[in-house]
GUDORO-849580 format. One record per atom (N, C-alpha, C): atom name; x, y, z; residue in three letters. Coordinates in nm, 3 decimals, padded with zeros to 5 digits. Atoms other than C-alpha are relative to their C-alpha. Layout:
% GUDORO-849580
rec mipa: CA	xx: X	yy: Y	zz: Z	fivex: ALA
...
% end
This chain:
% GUDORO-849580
rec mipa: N	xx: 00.031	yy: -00.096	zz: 00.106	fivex: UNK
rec mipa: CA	xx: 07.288	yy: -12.773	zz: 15.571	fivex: UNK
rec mipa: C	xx: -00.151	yy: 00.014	zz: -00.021	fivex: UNK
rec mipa: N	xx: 00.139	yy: -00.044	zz: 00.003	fivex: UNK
rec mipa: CA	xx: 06.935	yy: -12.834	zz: 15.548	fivex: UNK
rec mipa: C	xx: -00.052	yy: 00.054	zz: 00.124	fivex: UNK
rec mipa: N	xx: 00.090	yy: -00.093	zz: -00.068	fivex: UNK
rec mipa: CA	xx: 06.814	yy: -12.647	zz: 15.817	fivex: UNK
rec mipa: C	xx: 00.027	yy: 00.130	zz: -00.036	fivex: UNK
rec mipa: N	xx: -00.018	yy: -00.126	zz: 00.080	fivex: UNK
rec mipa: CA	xx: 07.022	yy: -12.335	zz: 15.693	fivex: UNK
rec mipa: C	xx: -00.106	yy: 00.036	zz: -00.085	fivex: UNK
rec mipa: N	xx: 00.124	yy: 00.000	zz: 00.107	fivex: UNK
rec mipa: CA	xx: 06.752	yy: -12.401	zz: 15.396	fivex: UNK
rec mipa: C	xx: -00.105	yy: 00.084	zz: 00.061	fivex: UNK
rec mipa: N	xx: 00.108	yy: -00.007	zz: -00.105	fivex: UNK
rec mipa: CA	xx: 06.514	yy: -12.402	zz: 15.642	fivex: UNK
rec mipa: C	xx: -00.011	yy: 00.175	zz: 00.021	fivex: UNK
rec mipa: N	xx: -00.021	yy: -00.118	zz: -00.069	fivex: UNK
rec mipa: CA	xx: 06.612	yy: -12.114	zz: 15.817	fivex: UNK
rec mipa: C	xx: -00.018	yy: 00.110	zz: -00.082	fivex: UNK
rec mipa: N	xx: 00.001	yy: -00.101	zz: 00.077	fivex: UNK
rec mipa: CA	xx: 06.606	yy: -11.862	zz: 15.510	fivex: UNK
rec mipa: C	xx: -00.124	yy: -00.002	zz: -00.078	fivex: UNK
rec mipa: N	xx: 00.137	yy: 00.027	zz: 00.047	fivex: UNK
rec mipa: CA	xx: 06.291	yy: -12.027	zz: 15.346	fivex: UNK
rec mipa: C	xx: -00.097	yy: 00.100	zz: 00.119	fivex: UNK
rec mipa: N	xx: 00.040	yy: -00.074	zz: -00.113	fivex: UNK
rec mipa: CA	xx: 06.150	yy: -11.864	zz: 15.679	fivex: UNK
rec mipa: C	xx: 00.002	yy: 00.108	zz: 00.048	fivex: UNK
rec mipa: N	xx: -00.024	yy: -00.133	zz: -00.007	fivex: UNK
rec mipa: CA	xx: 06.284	yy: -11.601	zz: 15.688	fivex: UNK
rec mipa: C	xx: -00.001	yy: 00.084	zz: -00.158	fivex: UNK
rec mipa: N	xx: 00.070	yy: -00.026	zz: 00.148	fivex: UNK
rec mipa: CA	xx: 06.181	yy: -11.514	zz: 15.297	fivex: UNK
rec mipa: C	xx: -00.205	yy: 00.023	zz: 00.055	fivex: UNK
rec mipa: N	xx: 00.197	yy: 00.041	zz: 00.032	fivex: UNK
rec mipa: CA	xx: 05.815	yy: -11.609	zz: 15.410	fivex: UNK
rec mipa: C	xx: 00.000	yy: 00.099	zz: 00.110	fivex: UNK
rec mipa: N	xx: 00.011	yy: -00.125	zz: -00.087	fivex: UNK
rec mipa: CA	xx: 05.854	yy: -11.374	zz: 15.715	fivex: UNK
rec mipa: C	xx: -00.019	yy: 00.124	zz: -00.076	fivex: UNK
rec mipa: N	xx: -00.046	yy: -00.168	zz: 00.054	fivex: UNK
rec mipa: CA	xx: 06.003	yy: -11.071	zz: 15.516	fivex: UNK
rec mipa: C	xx: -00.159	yy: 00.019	zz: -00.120	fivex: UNK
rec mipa: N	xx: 00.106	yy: 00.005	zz: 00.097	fivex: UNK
rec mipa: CA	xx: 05.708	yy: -11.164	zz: 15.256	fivex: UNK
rec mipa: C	xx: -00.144	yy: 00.069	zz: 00.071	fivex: UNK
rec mipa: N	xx: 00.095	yy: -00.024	zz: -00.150	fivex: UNK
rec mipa: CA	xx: 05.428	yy: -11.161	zz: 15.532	fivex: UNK
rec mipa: C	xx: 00.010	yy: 00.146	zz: 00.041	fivex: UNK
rec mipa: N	xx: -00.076	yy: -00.124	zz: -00.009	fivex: UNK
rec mipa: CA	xx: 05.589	yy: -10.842	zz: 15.676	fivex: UNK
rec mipa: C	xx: -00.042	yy: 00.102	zz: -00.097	fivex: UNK
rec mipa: N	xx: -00.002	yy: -00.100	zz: 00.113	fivex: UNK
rec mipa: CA	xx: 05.544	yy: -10.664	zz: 15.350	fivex: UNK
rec mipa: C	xx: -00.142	yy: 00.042	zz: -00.032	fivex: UNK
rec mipa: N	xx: 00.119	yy: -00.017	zz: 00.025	fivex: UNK
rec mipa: CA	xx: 05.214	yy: -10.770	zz: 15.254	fivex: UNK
rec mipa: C	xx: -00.116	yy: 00.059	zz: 00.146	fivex: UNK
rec mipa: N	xx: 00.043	yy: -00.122	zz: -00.127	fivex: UNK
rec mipa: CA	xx: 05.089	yy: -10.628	zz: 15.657	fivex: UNK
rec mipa: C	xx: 00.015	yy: 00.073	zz: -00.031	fivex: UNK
rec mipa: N	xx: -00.023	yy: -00.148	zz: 00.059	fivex: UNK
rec mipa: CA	xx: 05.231	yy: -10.305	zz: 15.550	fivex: UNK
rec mipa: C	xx: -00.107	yy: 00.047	zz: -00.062	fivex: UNK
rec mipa: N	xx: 00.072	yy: -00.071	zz: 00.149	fivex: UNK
rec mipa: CA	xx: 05.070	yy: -10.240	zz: 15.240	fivex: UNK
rec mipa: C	xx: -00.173	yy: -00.027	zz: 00.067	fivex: UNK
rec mipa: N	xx: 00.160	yy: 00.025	zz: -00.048	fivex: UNK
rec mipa: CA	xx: 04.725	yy: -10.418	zz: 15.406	fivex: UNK
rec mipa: C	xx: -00.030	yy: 00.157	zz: 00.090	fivex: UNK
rec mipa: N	xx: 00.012	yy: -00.064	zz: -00.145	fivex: UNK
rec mipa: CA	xx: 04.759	yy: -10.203	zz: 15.740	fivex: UNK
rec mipa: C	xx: 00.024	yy: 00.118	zz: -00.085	fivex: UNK
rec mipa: N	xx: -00.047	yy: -00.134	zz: 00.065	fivex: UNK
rec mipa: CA	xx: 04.906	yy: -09.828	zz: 15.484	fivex: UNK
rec mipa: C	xx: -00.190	yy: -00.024	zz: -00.122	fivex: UNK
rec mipa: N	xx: 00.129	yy: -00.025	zz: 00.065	fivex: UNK
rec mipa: CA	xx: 04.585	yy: -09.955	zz: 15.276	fivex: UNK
rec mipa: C	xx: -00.131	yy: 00.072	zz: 00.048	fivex: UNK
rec mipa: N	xx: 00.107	yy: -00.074	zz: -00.086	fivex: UNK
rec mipa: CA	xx: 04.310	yy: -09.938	zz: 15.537	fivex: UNK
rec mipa: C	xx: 00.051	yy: 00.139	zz: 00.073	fivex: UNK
rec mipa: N	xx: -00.013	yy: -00.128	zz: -00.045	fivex: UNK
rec mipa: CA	xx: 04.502	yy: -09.615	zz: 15.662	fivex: UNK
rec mipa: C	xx: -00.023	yy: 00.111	zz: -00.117	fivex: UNK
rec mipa: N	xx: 00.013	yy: -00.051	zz: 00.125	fivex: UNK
rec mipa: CA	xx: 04.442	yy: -09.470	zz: 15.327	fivex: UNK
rec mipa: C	xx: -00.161	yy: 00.026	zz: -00.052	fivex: UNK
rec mipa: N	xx: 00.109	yy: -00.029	zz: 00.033	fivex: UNK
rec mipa: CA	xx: 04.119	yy: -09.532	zz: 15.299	fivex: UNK
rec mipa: C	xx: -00.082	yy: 00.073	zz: 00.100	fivex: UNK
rec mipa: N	xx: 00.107	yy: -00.017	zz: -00.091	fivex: UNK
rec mipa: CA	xx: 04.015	yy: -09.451	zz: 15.619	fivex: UNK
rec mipa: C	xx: 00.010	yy: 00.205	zz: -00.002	fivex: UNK
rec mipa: N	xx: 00.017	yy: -00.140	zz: -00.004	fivex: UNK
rec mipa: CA	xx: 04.145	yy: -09.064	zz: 15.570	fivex: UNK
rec mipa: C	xx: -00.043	yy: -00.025	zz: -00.145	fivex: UNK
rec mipa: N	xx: 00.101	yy: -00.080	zz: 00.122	fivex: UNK
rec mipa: CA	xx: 03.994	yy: -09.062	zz: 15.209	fivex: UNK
rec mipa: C	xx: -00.101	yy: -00.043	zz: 00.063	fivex: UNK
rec mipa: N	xx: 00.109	yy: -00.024	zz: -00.030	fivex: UNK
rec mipa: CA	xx: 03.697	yy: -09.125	zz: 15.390	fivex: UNK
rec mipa: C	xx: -00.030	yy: 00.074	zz: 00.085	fivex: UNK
rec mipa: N	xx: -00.039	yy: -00.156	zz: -00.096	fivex: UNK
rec mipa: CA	xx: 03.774	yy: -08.838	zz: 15.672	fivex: UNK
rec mipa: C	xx: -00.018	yy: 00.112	zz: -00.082	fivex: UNK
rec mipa: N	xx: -00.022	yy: -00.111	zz: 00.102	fivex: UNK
rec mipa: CA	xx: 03.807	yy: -08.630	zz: 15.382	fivex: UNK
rec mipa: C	xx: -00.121	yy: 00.051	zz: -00.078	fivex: UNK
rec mipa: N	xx: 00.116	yy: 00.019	zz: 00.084	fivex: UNK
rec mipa: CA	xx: 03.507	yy: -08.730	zz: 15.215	fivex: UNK
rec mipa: C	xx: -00.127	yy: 00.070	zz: 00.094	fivex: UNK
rec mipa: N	xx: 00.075	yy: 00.017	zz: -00.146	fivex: UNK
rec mipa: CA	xx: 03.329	yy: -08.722	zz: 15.560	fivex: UNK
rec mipa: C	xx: -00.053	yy: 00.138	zz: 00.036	fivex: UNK
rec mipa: N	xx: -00.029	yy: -00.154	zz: -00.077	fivex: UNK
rec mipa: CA	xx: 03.401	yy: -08.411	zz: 15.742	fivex: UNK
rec mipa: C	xx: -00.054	yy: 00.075	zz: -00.090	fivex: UNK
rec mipa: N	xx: 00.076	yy: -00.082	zz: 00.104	fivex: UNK
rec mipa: CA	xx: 03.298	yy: -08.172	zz: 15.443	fivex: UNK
rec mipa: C	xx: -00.132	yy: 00.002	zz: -00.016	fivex: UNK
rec mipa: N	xx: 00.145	yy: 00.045	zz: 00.005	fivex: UNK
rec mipa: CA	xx: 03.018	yy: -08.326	zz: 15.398	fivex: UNK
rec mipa: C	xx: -00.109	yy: -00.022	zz: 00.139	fivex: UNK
rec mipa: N	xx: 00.034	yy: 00.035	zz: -00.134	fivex: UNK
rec mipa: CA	xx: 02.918	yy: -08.332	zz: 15.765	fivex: UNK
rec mipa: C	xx: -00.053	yy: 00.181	zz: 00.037	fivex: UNK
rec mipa: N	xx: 00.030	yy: -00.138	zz: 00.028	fivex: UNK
rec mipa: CA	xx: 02.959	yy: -07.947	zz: 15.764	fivex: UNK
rec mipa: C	xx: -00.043	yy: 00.081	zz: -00.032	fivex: UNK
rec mipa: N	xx: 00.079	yy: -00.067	zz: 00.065	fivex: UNK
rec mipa: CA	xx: 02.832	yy: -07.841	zz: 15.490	fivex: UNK
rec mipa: C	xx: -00.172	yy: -00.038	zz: 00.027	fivex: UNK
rec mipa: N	xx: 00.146	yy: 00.030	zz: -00.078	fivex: UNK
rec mipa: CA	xx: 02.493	yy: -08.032	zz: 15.611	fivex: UNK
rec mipa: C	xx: -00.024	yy: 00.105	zz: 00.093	fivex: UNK
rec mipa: N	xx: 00.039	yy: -00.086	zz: -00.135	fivex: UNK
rec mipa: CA	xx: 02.496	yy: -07.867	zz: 15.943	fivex: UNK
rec mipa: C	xx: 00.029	yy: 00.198	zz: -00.053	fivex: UNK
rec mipa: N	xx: -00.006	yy: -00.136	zz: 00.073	fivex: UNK
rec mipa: CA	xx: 02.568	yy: -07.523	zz: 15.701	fivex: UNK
rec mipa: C	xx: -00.144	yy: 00.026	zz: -00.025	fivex: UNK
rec mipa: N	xx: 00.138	yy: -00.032	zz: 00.090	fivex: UNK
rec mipa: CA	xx: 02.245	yy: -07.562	zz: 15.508	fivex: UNK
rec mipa: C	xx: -00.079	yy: -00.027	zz: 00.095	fivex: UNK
rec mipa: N	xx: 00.066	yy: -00.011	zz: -00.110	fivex: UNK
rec mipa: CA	xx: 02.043	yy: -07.666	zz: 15.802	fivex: UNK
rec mipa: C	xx: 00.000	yy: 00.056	zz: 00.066	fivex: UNK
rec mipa: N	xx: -00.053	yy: -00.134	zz: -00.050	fivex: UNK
rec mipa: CA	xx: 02.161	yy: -07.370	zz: 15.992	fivex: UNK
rec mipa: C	xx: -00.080	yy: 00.092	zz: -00.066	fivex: UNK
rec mipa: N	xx: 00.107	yy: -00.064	zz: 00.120	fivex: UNK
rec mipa: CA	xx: 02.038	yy: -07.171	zz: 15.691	fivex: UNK
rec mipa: C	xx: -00.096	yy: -00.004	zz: 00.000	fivex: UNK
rec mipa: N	xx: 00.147	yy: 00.002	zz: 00.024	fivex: UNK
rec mipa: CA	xx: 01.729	yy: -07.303	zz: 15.645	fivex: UNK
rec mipa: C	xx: -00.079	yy: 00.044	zz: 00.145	fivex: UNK
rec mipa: N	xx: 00.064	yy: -00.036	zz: -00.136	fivex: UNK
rec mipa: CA	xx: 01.654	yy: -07.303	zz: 16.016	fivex: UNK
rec mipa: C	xx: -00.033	yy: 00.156	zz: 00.003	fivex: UNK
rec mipa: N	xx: 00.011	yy: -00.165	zz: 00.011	fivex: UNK
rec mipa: CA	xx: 01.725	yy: -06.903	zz: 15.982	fivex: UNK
rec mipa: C	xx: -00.050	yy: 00.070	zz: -00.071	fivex: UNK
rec mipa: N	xx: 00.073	yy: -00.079	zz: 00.096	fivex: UNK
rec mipa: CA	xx: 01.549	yy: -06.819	zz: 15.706	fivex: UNK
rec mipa: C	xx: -00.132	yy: -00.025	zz: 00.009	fivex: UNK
rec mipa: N	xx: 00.168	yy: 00.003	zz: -00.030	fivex: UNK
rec mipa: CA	xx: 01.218	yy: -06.993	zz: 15.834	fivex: UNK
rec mipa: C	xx: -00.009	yy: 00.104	zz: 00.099	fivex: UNK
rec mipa: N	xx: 00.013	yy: -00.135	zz: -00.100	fivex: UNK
rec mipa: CA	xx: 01.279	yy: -06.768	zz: 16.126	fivex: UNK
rec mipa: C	xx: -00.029	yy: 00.125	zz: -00.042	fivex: UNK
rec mipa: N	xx: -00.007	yy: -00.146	zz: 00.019	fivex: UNK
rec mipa: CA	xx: 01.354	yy: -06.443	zz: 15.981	fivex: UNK
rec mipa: C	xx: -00.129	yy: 00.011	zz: -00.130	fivex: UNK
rec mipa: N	xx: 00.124	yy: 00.000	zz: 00.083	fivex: UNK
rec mipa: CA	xx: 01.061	yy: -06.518	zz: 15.683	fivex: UNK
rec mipa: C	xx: -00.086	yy: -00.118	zz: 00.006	fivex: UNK
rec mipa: N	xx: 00.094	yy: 00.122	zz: -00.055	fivex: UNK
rec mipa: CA	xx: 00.781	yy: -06.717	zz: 15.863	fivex: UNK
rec mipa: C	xx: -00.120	yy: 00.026	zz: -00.136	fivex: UNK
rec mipa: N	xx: 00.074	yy: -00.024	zz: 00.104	fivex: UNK
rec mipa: CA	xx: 00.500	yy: -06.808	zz: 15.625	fivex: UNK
rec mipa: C	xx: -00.134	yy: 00.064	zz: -00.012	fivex: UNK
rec mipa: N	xx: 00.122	yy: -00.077	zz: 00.032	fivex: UNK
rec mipa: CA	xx: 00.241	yy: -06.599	zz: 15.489	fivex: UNK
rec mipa: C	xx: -00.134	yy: -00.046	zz: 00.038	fivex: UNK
rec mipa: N	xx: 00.140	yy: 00.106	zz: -00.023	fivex: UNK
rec mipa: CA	xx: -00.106	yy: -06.634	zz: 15.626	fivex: UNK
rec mipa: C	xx: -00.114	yy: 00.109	zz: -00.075	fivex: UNK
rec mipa: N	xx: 00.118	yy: -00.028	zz: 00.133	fivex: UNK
rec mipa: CA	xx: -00.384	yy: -06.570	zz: 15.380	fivex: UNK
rec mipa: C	xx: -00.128	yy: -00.007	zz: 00.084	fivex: UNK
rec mipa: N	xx: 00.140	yy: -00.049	zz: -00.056	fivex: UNK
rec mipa: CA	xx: -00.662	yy: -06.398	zz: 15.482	fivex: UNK
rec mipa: C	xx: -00.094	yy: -00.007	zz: -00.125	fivex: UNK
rec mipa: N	xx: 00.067	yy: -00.059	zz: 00.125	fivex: UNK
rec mipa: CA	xx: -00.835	yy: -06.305	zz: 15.132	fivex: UNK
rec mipa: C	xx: -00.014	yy: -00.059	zz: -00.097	fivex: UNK
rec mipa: N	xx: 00.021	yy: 00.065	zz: 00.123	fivex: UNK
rec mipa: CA	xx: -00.942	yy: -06.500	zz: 14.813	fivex: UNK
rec mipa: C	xx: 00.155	yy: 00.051	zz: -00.072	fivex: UNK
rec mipa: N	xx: -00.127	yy: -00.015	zz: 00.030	fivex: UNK
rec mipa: CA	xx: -00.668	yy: -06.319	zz: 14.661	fivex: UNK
rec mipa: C	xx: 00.148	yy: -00.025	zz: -00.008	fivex: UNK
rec mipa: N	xx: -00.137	yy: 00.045	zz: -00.059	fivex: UNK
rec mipa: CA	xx: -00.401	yy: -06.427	zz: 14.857	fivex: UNK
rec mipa: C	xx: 00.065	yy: -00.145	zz: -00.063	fivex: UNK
rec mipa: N	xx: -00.018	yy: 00.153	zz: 00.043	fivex: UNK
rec mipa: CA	xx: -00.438	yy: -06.778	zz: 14.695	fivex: UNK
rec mipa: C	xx: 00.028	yy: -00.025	zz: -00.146	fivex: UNK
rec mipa: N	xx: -00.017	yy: 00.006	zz: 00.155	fivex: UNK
rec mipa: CA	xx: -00.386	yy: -06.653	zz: 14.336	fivex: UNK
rec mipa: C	xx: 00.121	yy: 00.102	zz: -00.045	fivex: UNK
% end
């Protein structure tokens, strides 16, 4: 009879084990797309506004000042 014991104590600490992997392993998958989420957008929208800016120095390069005037 005591190994029966045995045998279910073991298989309790398995199914336990088991559970807490899950939730570890569904955790870091959880975080790793809220940080995909977080990521990507933000990755985009960078390469948006840098895009932008790149094109707008282009299309309005800066003024060159010839004249006292120009500086006031």
């Amino acid at each position: 009879m005591e190994g029966s014991g045995s045998s279910i104590g073991g298989f309790l600490m398995f199914i336990a084990l088991a559970i807490i992997g899950v939730i570890i392993i569904l955790g870091l998958l959880l975080f790793a797309a809220a940080f995909l989420v977080v990521l990507v957008p933000l990755i985009v929208i960078l390469l948006v506004v840098g895009a932008a800016k790149g094109w707008w120095k282009k299309r309005h390069p800066p003024k060159e000042l010839e004249s006292p005037e120009d500086y006031f």
